[in-house]
FIPA-81954 format. One record per residue: residue number from 0; chain; x, y, z of N, C-alpha, C in turn. Coordinates in nm, 2 decimals. Layout:
BEGIN
- NUM:A:X:Y:Z:X:Y:Z:X:Y:Z
...
END
This chain:
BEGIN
- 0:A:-15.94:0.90:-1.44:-15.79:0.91:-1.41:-15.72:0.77:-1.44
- 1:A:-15.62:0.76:-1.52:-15.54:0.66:-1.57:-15.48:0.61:-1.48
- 2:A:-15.35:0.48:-1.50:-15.28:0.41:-1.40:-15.16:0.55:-1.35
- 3:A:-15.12:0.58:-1.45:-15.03:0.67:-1.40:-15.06:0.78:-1.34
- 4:A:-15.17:0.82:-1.39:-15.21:0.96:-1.28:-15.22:0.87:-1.12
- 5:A:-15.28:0.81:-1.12:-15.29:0.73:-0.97:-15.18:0.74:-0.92
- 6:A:-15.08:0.67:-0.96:-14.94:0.68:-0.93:-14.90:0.77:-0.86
- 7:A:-14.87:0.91:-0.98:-14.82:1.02:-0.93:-14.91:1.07:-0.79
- 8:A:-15.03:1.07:-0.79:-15.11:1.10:-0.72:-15.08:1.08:-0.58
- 9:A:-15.05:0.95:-0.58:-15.00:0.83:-0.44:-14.85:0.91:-0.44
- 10:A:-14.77:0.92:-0.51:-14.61:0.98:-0.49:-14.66:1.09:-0.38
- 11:A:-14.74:1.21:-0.44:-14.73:1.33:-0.42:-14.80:1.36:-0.28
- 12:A:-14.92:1.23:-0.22:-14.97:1.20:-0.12:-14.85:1.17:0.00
- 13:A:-14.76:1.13:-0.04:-14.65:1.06:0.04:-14.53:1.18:0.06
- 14:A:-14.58:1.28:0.04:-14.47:1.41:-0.01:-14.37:1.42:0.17
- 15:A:-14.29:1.43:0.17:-14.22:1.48:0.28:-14.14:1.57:0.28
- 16:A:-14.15:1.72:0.33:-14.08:1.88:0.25:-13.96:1.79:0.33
- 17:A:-13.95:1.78:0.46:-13.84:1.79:0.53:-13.75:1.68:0.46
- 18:A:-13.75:1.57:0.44:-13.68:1.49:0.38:-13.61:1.51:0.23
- 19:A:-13.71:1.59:0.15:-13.67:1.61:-0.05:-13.59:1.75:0.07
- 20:A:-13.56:1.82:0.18:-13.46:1.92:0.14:-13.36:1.84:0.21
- 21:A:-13.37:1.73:0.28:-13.24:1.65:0.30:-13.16:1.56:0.21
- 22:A:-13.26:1.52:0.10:-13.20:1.40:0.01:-13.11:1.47:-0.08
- 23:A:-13.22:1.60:-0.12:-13.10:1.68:-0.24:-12.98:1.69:-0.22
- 24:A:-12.91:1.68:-0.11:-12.77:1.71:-0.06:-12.68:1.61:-0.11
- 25:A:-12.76:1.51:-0.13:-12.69:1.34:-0.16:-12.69:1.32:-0.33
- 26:A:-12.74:1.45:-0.42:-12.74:1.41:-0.56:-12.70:1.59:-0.59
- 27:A:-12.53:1.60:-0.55:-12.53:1.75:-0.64:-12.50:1.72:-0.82
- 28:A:-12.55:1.57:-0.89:-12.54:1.61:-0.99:-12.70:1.66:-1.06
- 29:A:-12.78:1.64:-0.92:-12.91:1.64:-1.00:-12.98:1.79:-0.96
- 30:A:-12.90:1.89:-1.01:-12.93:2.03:-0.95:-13.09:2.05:-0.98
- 31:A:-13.15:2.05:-1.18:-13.27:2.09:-1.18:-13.41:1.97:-1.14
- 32:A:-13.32:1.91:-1.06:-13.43:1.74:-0.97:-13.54:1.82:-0.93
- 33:A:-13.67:1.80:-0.94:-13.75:1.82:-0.78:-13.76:1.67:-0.69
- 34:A:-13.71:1.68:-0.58:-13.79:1.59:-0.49:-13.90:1.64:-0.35
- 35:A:-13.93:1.47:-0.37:-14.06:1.48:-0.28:-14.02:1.44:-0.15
- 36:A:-13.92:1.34:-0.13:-13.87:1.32:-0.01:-13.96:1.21:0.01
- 37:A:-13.97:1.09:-0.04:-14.09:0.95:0.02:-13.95:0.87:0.00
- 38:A:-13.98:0.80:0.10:-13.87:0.70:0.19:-13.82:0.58:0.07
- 39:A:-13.75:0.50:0.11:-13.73:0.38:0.01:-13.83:0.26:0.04
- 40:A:-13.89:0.27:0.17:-13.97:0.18:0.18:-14.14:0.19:0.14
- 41:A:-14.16:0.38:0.17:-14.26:0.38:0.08:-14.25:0.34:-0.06
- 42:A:-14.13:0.39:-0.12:-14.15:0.34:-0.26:-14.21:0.24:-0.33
- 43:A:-14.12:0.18:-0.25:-14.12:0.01:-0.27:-14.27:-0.03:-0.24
- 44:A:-14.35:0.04:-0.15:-14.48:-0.02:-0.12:-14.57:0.00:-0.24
- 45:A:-14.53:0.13:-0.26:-14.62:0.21:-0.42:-14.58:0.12:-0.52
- 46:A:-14.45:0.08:-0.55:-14.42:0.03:-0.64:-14.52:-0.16:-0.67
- 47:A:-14.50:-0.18:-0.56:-14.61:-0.29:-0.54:-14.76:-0.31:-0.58
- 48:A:-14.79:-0.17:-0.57:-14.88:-0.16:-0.57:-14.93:-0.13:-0.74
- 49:A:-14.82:-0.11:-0.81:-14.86:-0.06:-0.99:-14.76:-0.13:-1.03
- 50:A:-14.78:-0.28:-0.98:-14.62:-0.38:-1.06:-14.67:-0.37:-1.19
- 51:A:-14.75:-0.42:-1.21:-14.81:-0.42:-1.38:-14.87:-0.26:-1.47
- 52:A:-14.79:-0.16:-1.43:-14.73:-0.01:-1.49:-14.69:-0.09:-1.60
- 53:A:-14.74:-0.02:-1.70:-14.71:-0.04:-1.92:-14.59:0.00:-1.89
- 54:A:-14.50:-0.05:-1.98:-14.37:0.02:-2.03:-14.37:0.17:-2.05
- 55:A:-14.45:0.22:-2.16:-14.48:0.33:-2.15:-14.49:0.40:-2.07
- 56:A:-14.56:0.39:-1.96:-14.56:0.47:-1.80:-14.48:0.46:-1.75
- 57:A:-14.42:0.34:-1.75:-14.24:0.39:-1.67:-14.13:0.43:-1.74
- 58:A:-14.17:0.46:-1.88:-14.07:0.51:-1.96:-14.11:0.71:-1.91
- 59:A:-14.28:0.71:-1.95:-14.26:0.83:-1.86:-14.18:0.89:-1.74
- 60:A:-14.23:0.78:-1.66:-14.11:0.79:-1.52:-14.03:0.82:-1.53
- 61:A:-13.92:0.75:-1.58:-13.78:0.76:-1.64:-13.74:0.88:-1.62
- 62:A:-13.83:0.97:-1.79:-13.78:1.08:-1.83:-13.80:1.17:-1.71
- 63:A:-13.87:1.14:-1.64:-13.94:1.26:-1.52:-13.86:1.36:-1.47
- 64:A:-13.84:1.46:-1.43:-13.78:1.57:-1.37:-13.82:1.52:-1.18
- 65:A:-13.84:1.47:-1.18:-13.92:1.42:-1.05:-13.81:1.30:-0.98
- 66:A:-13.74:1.33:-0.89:-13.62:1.21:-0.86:-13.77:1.13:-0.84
- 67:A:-13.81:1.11:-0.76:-13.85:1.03:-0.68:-14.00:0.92:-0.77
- 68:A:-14.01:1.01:-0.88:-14.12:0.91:-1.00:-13.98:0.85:-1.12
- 69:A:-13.85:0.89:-1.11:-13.72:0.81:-1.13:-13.71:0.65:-1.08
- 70:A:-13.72:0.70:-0.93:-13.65:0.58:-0.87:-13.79:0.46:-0.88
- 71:A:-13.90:0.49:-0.86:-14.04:0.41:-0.86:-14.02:0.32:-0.97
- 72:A:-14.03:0.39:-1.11:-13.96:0.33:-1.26:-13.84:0.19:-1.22
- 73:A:-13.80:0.20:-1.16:-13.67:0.15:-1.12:-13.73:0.05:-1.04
- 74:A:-13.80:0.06:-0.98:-13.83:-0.03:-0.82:-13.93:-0.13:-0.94
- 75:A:-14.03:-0.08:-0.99:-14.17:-0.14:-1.05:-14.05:-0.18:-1.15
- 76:A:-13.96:-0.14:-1.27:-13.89:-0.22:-1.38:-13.82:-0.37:-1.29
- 77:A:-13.79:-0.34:-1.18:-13.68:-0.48:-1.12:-13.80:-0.58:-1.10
- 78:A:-13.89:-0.53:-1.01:-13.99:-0.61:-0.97:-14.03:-0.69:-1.09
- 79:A:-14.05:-0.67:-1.24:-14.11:-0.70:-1.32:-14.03:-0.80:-1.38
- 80:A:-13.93:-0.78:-1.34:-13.78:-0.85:-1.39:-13.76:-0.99:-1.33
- 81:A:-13.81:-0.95:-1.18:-13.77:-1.06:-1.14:-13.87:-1.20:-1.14
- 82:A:-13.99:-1.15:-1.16:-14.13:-1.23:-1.15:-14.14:-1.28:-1.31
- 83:A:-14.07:-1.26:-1.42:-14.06:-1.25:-1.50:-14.00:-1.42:-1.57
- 84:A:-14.08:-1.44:-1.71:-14.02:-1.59:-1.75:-13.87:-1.53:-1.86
- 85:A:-13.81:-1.55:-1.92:-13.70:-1.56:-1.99:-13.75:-1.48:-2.08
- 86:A:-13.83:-1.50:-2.18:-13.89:-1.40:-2.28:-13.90:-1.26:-2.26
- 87:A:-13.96:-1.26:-2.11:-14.05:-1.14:-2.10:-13.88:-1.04:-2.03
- 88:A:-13.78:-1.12:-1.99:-13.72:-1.06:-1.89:-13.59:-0.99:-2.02
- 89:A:-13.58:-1.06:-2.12:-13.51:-1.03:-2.23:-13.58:-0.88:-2.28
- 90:A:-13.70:-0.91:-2.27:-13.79:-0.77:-2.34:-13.74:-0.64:-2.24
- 91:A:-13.70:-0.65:-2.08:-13.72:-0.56:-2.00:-13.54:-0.56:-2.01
- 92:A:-13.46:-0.64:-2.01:-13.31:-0.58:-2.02:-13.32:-0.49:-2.13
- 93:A:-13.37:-0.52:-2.24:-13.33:-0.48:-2.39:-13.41:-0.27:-2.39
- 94:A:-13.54:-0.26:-2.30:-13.61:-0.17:-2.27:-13.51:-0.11:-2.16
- 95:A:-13.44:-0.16:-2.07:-13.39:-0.07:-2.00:-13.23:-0.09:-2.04
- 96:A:-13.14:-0.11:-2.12:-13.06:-0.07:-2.22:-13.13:0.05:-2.29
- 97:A:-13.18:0.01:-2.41:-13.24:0.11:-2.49:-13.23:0.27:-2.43
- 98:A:-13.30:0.28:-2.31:-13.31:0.37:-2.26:-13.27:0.42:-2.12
- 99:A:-13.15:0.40:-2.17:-13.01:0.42:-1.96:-13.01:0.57:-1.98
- 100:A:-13.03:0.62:-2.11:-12.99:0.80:-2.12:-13.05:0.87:-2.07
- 101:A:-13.18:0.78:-1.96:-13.22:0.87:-1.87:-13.25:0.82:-1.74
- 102:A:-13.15:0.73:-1.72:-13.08:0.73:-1.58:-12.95:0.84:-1.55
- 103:A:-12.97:0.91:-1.45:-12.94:0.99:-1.44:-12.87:1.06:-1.35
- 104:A:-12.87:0.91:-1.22:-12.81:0.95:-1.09:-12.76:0.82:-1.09
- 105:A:-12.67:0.81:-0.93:-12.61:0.70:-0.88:-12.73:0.62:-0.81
- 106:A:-12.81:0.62:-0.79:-12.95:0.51:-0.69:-13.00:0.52:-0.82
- 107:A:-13.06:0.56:-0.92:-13.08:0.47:-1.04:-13.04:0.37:-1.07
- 108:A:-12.89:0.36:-1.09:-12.79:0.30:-1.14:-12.76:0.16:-1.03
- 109:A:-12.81:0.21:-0.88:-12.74:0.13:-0.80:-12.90:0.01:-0.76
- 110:A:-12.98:0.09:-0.73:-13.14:0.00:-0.76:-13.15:-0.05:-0.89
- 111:A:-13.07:-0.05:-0.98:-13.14:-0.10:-1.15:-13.06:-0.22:-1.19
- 112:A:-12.94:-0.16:-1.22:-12.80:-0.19:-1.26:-12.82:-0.34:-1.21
- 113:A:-12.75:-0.36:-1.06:-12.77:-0.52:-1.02:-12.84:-0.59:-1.00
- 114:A:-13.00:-0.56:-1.04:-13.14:-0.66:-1.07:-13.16:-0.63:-1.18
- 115:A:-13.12:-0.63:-1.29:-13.16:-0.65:-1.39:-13.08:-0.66:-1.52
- 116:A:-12.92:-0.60:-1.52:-12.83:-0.62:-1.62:-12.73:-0.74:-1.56
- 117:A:-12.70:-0.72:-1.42:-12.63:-0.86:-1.38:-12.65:-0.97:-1.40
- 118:A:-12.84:-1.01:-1.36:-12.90:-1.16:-1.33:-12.90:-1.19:-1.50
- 119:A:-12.94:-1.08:-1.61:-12.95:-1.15:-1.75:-12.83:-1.16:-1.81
- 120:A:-12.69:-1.07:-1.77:-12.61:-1.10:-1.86:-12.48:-1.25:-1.75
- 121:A:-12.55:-1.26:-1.64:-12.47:-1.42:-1.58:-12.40:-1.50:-1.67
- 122:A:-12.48:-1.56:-1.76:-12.45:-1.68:-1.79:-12.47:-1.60:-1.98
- 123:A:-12.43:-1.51:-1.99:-12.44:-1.43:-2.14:-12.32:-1.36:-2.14
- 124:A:-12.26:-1.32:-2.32:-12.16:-1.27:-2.34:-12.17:-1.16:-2.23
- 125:A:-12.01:-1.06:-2.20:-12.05:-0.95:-2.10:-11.98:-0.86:-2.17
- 126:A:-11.98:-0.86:-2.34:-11.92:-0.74:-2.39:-11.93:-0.68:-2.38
- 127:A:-12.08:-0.60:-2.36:-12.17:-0.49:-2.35:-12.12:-0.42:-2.23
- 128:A:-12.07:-0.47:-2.08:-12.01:-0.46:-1.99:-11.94:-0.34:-2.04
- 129:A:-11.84:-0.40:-2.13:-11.70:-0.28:-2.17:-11.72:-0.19:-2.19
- 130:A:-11.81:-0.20:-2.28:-11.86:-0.12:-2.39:-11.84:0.00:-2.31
- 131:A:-11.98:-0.08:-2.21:-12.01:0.07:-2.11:-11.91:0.12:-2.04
- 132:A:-11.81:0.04:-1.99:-11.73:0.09:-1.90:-11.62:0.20:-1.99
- 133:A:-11.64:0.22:-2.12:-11.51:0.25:-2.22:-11.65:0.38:-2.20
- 134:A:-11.77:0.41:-2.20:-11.85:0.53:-2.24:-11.81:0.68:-2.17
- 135:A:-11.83:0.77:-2.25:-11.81:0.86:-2.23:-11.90:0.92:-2.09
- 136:A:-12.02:0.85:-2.07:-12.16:0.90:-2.00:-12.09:0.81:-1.86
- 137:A:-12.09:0.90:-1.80:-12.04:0.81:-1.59:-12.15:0.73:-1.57
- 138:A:-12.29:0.72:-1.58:-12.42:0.64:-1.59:-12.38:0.53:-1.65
- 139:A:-12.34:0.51:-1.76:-12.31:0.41:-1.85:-12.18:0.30:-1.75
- 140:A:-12.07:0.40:-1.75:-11.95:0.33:-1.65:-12.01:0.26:-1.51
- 141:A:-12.10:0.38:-1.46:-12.12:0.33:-1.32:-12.20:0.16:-1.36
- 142:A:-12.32:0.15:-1.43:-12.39:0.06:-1.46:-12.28:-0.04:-1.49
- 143:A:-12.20:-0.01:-1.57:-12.14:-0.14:-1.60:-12.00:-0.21:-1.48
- 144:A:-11.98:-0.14:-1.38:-11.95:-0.19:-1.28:-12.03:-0.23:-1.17
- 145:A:-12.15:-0.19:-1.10:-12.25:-0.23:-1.02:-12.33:-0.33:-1.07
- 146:A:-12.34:-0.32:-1.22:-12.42:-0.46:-1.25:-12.34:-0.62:-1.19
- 147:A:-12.22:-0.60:-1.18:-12.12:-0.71:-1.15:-12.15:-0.76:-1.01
- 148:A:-12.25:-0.70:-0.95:-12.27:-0.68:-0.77:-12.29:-0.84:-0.78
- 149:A:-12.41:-0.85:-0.85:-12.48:-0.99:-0.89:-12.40:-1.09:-0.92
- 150:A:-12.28:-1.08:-1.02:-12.15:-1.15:-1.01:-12.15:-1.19:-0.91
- 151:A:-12.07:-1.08:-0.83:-11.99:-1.12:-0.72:-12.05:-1.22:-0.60
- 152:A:-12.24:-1.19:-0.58:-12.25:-1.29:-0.50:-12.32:-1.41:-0.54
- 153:A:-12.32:-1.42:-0.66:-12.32:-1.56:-0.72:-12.18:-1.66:-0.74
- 154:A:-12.08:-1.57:-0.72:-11.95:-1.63:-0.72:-11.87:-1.62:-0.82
- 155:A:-11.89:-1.49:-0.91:-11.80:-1.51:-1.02:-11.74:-1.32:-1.01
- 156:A:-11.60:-1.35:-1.01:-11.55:-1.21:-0.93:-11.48:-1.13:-1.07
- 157:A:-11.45:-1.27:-1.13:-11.34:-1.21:-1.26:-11.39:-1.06:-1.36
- 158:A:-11.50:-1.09:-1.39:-11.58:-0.96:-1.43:-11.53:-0.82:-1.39
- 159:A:-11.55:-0.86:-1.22:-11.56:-0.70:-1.16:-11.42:-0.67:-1.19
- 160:A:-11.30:-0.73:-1.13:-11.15:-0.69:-1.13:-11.12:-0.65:-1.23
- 161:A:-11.16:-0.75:-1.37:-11.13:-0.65:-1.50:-11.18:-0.52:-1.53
- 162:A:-11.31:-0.51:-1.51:-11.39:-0.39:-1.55:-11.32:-0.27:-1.45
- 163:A:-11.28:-0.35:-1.33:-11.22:-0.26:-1.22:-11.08:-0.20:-1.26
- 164:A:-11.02:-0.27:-1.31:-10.89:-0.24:-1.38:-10.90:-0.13:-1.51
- 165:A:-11.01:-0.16:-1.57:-11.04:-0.06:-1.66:-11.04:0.11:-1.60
- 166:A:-11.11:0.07:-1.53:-11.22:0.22:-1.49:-11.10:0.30:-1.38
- 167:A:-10.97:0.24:-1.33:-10.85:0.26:-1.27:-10.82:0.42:-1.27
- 168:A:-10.83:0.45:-1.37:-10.79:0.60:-1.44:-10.91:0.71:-1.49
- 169:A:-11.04:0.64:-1.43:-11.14:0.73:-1.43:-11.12:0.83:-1.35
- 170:A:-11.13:0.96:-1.41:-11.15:1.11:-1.33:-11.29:1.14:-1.22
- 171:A:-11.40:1.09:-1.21:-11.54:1.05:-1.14:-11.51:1.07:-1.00
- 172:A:-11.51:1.05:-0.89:-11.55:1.07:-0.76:-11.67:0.89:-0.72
- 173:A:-11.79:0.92:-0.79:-11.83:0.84:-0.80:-11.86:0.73:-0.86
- 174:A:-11.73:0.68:-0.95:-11.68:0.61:-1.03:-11.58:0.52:-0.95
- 175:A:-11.49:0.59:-0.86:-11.42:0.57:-0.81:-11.45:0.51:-0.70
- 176:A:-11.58:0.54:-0.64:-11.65:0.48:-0.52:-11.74:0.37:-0.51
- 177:A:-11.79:0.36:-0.67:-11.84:0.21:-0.72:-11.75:0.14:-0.73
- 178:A:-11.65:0.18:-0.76:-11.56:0.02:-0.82:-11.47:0.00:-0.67
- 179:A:-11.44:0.11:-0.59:-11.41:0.07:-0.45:-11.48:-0.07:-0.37
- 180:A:-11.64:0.01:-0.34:-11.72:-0.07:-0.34:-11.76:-0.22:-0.40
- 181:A:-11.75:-0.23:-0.54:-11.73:-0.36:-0.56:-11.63:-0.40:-0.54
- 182:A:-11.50:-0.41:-0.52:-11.36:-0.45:-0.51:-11.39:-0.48:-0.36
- 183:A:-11.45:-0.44:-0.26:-11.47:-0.41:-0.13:-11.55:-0.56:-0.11
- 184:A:-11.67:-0.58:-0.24:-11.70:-0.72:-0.23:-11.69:-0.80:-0.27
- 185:A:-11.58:-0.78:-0.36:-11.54:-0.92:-0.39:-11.40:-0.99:-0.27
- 186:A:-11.41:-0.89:-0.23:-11.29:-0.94:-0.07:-11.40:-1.04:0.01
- 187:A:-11.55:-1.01:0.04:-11.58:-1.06:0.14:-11.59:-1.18:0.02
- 188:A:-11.59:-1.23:-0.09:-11.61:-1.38:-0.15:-11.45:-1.46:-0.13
- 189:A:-11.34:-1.35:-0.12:-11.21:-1.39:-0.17:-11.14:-1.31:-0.13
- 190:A:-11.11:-1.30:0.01:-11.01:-1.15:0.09:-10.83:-1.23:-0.02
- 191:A:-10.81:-1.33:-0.05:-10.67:-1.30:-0.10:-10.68:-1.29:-0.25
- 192:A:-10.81:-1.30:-0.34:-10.80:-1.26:-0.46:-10.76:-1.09:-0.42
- 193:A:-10.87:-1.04:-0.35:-10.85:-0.88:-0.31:-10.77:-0.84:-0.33
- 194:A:-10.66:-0.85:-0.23:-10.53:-0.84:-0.16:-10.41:-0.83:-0.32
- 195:A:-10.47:-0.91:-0.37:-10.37:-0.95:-0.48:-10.41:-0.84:-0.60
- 196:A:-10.51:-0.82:-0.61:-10.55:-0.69:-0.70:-10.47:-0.55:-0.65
- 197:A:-10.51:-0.56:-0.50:-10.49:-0.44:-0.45:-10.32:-0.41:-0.43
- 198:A:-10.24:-0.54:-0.41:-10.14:-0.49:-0.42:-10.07:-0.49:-0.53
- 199:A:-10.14:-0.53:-0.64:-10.05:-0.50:-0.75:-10.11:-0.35:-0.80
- 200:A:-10.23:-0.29:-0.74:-10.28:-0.17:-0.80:-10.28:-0.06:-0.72
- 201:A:-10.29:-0.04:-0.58:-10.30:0.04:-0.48:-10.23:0.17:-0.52
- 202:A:-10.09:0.14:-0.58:-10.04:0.32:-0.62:-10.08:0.38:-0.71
- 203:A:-10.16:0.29:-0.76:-10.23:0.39:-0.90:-10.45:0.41:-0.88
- 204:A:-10.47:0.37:-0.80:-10.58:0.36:-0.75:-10.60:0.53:-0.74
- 205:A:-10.74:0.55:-0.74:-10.74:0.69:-0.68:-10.78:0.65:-0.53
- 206:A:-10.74:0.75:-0.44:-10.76:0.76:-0.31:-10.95:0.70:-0.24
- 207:A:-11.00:0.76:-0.28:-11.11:0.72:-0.25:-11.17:0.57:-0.33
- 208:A:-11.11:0.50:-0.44:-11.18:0.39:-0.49:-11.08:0.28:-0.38
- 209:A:-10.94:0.33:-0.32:-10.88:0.27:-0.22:-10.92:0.24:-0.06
- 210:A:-10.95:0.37:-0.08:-11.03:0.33:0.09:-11.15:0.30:0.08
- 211:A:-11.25:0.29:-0.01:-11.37:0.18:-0.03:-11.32:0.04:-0.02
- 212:A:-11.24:0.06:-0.15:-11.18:-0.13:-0.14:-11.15:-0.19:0.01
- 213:A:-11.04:-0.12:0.10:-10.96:-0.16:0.21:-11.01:-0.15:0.27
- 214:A:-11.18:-0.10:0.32:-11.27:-0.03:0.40:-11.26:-0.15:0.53
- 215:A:-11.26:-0.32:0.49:-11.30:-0.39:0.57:-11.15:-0.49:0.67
- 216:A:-11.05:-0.43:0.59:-10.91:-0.43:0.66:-10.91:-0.42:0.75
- 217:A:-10.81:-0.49:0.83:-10.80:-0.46:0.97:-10.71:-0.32:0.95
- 218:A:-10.74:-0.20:1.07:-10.68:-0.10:1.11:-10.53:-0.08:1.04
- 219:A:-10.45:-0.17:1.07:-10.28:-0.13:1.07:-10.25:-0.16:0.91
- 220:A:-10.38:-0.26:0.88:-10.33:-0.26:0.74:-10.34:-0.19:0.63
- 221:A:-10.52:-0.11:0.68:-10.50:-0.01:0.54:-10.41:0.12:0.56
- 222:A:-10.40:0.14:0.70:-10.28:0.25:0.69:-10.20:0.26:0.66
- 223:A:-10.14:0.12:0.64:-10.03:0.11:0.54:-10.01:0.09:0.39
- 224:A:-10.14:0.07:0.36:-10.19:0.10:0.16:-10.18:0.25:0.21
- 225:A:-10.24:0.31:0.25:-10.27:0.45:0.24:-10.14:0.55:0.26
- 226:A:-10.03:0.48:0.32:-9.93:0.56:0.36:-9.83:0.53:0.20
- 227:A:-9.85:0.44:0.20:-9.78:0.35:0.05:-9.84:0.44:-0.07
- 228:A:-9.94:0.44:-0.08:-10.02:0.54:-0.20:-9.95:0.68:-0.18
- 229:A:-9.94:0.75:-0.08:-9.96:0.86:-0.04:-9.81:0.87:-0.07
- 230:A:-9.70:0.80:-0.04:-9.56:0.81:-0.09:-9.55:0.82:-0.20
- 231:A:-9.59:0.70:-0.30:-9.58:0.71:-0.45:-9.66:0.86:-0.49
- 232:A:-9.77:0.93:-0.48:-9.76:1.06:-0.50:-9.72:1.17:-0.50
- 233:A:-9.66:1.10:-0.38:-9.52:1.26:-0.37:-9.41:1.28:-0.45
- 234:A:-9.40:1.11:-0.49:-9.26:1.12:-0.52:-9.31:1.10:-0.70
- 235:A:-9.47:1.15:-0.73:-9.49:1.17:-0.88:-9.47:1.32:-0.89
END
């Protein structure tokens, strides 16, 4: 039996019915998914345990129909990333670029994205960023706003606001709740850079990327972005 049969073996040892019929609820874009239902902490333990998984075997993963030999891929690619010298870590961005077309959910994108496109493209051009944020694929968009997570708490916010400004007029749900989300942290680095995004953007925001952002507002104040939005619609 190979490294990857082990793997899967260990997944499917860890199987929990009651859990894969609770998680599915949390991915209706991943209708033909199977899950197993094993926790994020088992993951992480499995993943530990097959850090040195070939490219190849987690490129298997990847493609998997299997959420949960998805997210492992993900867990074991960051780990490798981070223990990783400059050479090797260029080899694993450029490998998980190459192949985002099979990421496929939002916890792909949200375990991958900010350990491993953020920490290499820091201190590197962030065209690529656009690129993705301009793609037609919501995987691509979402990555290229959650990779910015890493930005934001290293101290550099400019990234996300632009990219955030971009993605403004995305149709997504959960497009809309990543870039909430990041907007949401770049307040805790800079509550009056926030403020200053938000009030120059709030009527054109979609509703939910607004109440992610304002989430950490005191009470009286996002009710009154929200009442503010909620006017300019009416009166569209």
């Amino acid at each position: 039996m190979n490294v990857l049969e082990n793997l899967r073996k260990e997944l499917k040892r860890n199987t929990n019915k009651e859990k894969a019929v609770n998680y599915r609820k949390y991915f209706k874009n991943s209708k033909d998914d199977l899950f197993l239902g094993i926790s994020v902490p088992i993951i992480r333990k499995i993943a530990k345990e097959f850090y040195h998984l070939k490219k190849q075997d987690i490129l298997v993963l990847m493609k998997s129909r299997v959420h949960d030999e998805r997210s492992i891929a993900n867990v074991i690619l960051c780990n490798q990333f981070k223990k990783s010298d400059e050479e090797r870590r260029a080899k694993i961005f450029n490998f998980y670029i190459k192949n985002r077309k099979y990421i496929r959910d939002w916890d792909s994108v949200d375990d991958s994205a900010p350990y491993i496109v953020g920490p290499y493209l820091i201190d590197r051009d962030k065209k690529l960023l656009y690129q993705l944020a301009e793609s037609n694929r919501i995987w691509d968009r979402r990555i290229a706003i959650v990779s910015t997570l890493y930005f934001i708490r290293q101290g550099h916010l400019t990234d996300t606001l632009r990219l955030a400004k971009l993605l403004l007029d995305d149709q997504e749900d959960l497009i809309h709740k990543a870039v909430g989300w990041m907007l949401r942290e770049v307040g805790k680095k800079d509550i009056l850079l926030l403020k200053k995004f938000i009030n120059k953007y709030h009527k054109k925001m979609p509703r939910t990327m607004l109440r992610y952002a304002i989430e950490r507002f005191p009470s009286d104040e996002r009710k009154s972005y929200l009442i503010k939005q909620r006017g300019k619609n009416h009166e569209s």
